[in-house]
matplotlib code that plots the C-alpha trace (Angstrom):
import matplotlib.pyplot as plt

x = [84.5, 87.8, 86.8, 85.5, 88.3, 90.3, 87.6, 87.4, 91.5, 91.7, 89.0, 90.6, 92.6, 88.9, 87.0, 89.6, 88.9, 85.4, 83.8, 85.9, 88.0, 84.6, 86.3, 83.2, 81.0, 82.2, 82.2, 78.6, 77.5, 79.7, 78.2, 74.8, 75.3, 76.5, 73.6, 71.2, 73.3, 72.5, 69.2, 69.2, 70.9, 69.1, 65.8, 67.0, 68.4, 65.0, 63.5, 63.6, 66.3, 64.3, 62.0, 64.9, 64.6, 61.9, 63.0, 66.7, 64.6, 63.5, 66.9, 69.0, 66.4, 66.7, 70.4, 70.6, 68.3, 70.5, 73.9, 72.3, 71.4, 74.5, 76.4, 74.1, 73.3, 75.9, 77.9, 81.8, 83.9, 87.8, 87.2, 84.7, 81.5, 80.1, 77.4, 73.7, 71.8, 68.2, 66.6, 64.8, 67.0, 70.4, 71.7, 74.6, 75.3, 77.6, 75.4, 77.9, 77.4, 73.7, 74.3, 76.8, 74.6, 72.0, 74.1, 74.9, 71.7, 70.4, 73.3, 72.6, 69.2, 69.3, 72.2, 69.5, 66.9, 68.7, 70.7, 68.8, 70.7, 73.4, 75.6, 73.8, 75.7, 72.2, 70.0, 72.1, 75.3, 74.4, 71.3, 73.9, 76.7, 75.0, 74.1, 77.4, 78.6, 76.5, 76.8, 80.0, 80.6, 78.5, 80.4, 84.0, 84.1, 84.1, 84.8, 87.1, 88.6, 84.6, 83.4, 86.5, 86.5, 82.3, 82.9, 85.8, 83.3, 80.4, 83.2, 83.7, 79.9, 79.2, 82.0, 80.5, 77.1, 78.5, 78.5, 80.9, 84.3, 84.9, 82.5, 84.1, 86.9, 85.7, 84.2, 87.3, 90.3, 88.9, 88.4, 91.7, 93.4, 91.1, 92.4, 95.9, 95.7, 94.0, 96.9, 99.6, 97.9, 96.8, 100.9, 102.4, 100.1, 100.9, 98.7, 97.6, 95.5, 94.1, 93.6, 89.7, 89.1, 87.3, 89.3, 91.8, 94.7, 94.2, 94.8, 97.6, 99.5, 98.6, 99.7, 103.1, 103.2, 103.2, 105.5, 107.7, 108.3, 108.6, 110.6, 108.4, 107.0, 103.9, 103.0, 103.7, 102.4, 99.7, 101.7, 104.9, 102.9, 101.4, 104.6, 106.0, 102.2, 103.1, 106.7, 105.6, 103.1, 106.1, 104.7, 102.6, 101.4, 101.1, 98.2, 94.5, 95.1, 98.3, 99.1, 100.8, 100.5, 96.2, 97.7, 99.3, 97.7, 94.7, 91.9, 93.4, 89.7, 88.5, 90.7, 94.0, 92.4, 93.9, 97.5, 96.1, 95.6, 98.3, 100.3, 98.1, 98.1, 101.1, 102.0, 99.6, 96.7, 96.4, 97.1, 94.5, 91.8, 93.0, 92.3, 89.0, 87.9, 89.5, 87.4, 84.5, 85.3, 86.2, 82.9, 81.2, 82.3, 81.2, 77.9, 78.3, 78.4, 75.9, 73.2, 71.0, 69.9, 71.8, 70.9, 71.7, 74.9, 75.6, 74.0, 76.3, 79.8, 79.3, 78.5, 81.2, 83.5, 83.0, 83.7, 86.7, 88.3, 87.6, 89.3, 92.4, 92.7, 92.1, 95.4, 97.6, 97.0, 98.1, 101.0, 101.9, 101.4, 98.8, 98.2, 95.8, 92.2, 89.7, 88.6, 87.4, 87.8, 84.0, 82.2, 85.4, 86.1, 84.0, 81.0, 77.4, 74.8, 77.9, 77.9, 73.9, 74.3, 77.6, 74.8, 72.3, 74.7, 75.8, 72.1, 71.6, 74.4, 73.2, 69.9, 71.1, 73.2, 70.0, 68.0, 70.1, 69.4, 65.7, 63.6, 62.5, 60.3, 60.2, 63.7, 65.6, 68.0, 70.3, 74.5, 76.7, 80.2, 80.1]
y = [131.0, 131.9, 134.0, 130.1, 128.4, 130.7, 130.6, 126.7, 126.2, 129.6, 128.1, 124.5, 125.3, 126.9, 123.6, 121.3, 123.1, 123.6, 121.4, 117.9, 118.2, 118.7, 121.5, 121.2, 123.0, 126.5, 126.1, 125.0, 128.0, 130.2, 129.1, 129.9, 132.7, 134.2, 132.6, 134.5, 137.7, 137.1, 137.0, 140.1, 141.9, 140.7, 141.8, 144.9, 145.7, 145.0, 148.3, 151.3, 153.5, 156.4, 154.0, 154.0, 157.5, 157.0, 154.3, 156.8, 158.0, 154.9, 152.8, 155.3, 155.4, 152.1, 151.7, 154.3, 151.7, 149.2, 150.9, 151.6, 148.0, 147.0, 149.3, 148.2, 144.3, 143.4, 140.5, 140.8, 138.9, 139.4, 141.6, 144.4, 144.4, 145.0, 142.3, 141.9, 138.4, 138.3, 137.2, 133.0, 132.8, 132.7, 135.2, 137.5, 140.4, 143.3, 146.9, 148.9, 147.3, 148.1, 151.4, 151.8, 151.2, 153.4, 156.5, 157.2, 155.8, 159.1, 161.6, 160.7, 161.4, 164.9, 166.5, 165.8, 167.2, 170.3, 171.0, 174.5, 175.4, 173.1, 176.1, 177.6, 176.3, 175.6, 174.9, 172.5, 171.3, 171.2, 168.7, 166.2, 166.7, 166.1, 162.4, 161.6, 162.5, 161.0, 157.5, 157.7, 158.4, 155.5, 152.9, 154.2, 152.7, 149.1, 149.8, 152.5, 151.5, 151.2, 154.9, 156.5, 154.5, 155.5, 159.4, 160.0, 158.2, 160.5, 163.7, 162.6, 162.3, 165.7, 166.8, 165.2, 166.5, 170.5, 171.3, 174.2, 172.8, 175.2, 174.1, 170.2, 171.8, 173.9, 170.1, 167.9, 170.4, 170.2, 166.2, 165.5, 167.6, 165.9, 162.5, 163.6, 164.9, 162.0, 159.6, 161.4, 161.3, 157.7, 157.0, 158.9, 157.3, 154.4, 151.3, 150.9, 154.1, 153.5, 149.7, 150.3, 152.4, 149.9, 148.8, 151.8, 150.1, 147.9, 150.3, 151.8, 148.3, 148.1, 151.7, 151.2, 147.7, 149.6, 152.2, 150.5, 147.6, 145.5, 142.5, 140.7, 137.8, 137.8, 141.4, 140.9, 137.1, 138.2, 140.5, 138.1, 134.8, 137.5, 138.3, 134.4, 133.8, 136.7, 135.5, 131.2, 132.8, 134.5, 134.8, 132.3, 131.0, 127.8, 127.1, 126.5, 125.1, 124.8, 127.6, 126.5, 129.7, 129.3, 126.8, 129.7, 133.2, 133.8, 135.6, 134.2, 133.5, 136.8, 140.0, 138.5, 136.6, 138.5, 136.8, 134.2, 135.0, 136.0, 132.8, 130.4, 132.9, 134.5, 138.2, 138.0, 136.5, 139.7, 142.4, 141.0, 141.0, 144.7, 145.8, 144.2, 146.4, 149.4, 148.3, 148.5, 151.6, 153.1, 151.3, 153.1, 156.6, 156.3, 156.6, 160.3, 161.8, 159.1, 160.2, 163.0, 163.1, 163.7, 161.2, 158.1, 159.3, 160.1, 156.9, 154.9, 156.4, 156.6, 153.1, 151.8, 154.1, 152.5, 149.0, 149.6, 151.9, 148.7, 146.3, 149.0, 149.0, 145.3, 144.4, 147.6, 145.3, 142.1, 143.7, 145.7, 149.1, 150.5, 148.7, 146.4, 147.5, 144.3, 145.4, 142.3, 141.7, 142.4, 139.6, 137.4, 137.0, 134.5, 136.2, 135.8, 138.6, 141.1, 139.3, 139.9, 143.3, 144.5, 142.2, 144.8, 147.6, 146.4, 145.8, 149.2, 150.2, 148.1, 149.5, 153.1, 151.6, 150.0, 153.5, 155.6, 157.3, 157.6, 160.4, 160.6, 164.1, 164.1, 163.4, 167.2, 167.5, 168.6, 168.5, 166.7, 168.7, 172.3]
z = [53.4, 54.1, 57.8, 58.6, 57.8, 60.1, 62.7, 62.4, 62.6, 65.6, 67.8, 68.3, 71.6, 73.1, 71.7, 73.3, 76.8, 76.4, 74.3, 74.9, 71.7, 69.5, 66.9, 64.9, 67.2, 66.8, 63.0, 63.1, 65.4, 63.4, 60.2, 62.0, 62.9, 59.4, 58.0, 60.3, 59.7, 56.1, 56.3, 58.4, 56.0, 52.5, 55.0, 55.5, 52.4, 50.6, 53.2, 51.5, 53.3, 54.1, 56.5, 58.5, 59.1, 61.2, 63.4, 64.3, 67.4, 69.2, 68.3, 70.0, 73.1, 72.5, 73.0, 76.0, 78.3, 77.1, 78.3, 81.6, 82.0, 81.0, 83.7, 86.7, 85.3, 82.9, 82.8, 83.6, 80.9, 81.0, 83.7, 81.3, 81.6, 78.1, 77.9, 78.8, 78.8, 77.3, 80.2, 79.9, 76.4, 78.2, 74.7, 75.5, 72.9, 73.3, 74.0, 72.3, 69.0, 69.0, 70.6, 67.7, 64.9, 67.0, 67.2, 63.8, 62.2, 64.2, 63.5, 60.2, 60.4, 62.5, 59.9, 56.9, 58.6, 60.2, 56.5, 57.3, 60.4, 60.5, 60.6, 63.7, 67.2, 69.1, 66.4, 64.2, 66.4, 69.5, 69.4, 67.9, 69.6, 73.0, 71.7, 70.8, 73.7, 76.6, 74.2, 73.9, 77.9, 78.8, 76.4, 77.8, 81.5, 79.8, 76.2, 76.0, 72.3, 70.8, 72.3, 70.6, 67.4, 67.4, 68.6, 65.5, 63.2, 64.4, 64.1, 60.5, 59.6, 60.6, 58.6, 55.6, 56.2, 56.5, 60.2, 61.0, 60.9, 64.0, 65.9, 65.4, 66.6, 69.9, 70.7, 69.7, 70.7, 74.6, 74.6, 72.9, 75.6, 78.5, 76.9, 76.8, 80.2, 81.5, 80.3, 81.5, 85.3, 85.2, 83.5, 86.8, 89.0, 91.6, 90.9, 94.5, 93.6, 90.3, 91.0, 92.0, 89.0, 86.7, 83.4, 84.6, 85.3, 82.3, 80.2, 81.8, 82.2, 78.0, 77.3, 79.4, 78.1, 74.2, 75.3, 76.5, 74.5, 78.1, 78.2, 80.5, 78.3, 81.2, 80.1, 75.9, 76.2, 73.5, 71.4, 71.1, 70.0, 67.5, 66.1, 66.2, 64.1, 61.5, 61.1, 60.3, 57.5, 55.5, 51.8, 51.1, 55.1, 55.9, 54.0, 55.7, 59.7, 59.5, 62.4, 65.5, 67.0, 67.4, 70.4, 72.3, 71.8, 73.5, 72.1, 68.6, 67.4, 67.7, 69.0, 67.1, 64.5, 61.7, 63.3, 62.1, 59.0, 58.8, 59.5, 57.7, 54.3, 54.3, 53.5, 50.5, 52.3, 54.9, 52.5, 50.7, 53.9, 54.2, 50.8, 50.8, 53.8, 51.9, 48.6, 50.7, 52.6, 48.6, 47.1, 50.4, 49.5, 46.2, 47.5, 48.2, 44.5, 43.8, 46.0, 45.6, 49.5, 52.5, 54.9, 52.7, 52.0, 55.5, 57.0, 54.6, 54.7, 58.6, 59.2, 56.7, 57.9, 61.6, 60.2, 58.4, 61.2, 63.7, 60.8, 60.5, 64.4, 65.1, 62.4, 64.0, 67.2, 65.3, 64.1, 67.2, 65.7, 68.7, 72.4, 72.6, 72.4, 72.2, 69.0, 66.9, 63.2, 61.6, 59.8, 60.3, 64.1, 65.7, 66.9, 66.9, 68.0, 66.8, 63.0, 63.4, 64.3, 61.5, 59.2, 59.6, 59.6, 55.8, 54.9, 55.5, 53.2, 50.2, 51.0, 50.6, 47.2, 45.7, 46.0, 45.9, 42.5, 42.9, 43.8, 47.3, 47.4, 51.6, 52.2, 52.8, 49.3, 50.4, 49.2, 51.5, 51.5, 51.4]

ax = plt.figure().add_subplot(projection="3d")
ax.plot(x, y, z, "-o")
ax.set_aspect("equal")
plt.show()
């Protein structure tokens, strides 16, 4: 109730451009939207778990086509072009999230089959590893924030489900450096050459932006009205619309939402939002000395560990503790095939929760941490 209530009082600048002052409209579609994602979840949540085994294989196929499609036919919004349209419906939905869901529904699925050799570098890693990789390469061009946030998340599953911790590293030691590297050119480079590099130069102007601390109000526009929201909330907030700030920060319905928050709640309003993400995330890992097989365990902490990483990085943004990234606020930004989408991802968790303590003789039992 209380995501709506920000959405409602965030989205009134957007319906006064839009939609002729109607402030309604977005609460409605937001409220349909969560009631869809509802019904997702309590749908998937009543499947067994280890159905979903079955299905890891198509959905990441699945999601591949779709990143494709969205790198030759997708639709450019704020100059990234992460969406697709469903053809006749006129529905736009973000790839990544699918492809998200996708990619560690199948790590999950190849570390508990492969609990055999997941110590052997060809036999157990490398069939995983090569997965993550290409997914998380055709995300980056337009979504740079969601393919690292995915890879780490896909790092830390395989750490849960036993793979070599050396053969993380041999894998993780050489991107890191490639990423360092990569920042330091794009830093020292001119604009005028980086300018037709995609989202390249976005990131640098964001990352110099960060660095810096600039004084231009043009280039910390976002991040200053942020800061003027926080401050109005104080303790307490301002109660329930009462944010001035929703007028002036762009995005403030869905990348700075938890701004917000923060002004219309107070101090006590946003730490509470953050430690019910990290009472999931807790709840989440519970899960592991619960269940008796791998892949549940592993399908649920990597999924919940996704969400609450995005939450964590989407409030460092609010708060000015990383650049901006684009990162939205789960289940409380407004949204609509995305709330679907997380919807599903939770059903799956609950799913995993509900069954997790009964026997499942073809599912590998196997431990989780070595």
């Amino acid at each position: 109730m209380g995501g709506l209530l920000v959405v409602y009082s965030s989205t009134g600048a957007l319906a006064h451009q839009k939609q002729g002052g109607k402030t309604e409209v977005y609460l409605l579609q937001q409220i349909g939207f969560l009631l869809m994602g509802f019904l997702v979840m309590l749908l998937t949540h009543s499947v067994h778990y280890k159905y979903y085994l079955r299905l890891s294989k198509p959905i990441i196929y699945l999601a591949y086509a779709l990143l494709l499609l969205t790198i030759f036919f997708g639709s450019n919004v704020n100059d990234a072009q992460r969406w697709l349209k469903i053809p006749f419906i006129g529905i736009s939905f973000q790839t990544s999230d699918v492809a998200k869901v996708a990619l560690i529904l199948f790590v999950a699925r190849e570390l508990a089959v492969r609990q055999e050799d997941i110590k052997d570098f060809k036999k157990g890693f490398l069939p995983i590893i090569v997965h993550v990789g290409f997914i998380s390469i055709l995300i980056a061009p337009s979504n740079l924030s969601t393919a690292l946030v995915l890879f780490s998340t896909c790092m830390v599953i395989m750490f849960m489900g036993r793979v070599s911790i050396k053969h993380i590293f041999y894998i993780g030691a050489p991107i890191l450096t490639v990423l360092f590297l990569a920042i330091f050119l794009v830093l020292n480079t001119p604009d005028k050459y980086i300018q037709d590099f995609g989202r390249v130069l976005t990131w640098k102007h964001r990352i110099e932006n960060f660095k810096t601390r600039s004084t231009n109000s043009d280039e910390t526009y976002q991040n200053d009205h942020a800061k003027i929201a926080i401050a109005n909330g104080g303790l307490i907030g301002l109660g329930p619309g009462g944010s001035t700030e929703r007028n002036f920060l762009p995005q403030a319905y869905s990348d700075f939402i938890y701004a917000i928050i923060a002004e219309e709640y107070g101090f006590i309003g946003a730490v509470f939002v953050m430690f019910l993400y990290l009472l999931f995330m807790y709840r989440a890992f519970r899960i592991i000395f619960k269940s008796p097989k791998a892949f549940g365990a592993l399908l649920a902490v990597g999924l919940s560990f996704a969400l609450v990483l995005q939450a964590l990085i989407n409030m460092a943004i609010a708060v000015n503790l990383v650049p901006n990234t684009g990162l939205t606020l789960p289940l409380i930004s407004k949204g609509g095939t995305s709330i679907i989408i997380t919807s599903f991802a939770f059903g799956l968790i609950m799913s995993v929760s509900r069954y997790v303590e009964e026997d499942e003789p073809n599912e590998p039992e196997n431990k989780i941490v070595s």
